[in-house]
N, C-alpha and C positions, 0 to 999 in steps of 0.2 A: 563542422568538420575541423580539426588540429590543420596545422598547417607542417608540414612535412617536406623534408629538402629532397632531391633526386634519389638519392641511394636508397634512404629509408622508404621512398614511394614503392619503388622497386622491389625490395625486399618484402613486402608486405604484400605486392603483387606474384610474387614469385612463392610464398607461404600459399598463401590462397589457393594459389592454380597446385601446390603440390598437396592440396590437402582434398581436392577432386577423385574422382576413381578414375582406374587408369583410361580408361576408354572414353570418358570426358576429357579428359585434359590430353589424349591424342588428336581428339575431333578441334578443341581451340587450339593447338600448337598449331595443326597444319593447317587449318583454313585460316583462321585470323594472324597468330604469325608469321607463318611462310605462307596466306594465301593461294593456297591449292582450292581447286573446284570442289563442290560437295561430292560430285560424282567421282572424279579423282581419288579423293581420299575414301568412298565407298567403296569401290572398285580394289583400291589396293586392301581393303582393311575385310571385304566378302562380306561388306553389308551394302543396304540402301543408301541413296542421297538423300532420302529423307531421314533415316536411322543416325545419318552424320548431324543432318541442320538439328534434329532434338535432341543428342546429343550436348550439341554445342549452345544451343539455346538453353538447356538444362544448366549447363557448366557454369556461363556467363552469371546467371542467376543466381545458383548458390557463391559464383566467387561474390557477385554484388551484397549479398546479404552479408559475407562474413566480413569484407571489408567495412560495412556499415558499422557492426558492433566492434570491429576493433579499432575504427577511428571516432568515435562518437566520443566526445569529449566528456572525460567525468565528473 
């Protein structure tokens, strides 16, 4: 992996999560950065807590991938 100073991490993390579908990247904003329960954010959003966790588990996943190929050095 390139070695990358704070901003650029950032920016690269914030491309990723905006390039998710919306409903993905609602399920990691509020559980993983504001830390809401699954059922919380089920509950408001008129899904499952488990509809949220694979959601978010999905998300995670494709941001992992894309950050792979955009920092994989050439």
């Amino acid at each position: 992996m390139i070695e990358l100073d704070r901003s650029e991490y950032r920016r690269h993390l914030s491309q990723a999560l905006q390039r998710l579908s919306r409903q993905e990247r609602i399920a990691l904003e509020e559980v993983i950065l504001k830390g809401q329960s699954l059922r919380h954010v089920g509950n408001r959003t008129g899904v499952s807590a488990m509809t949220i966790q694979r959601r978010a588990k999905r998300g995670l996943a494709q941001m992992r991938q894309q950050l792979t190929v955009q920092l994989e050095p050439a």
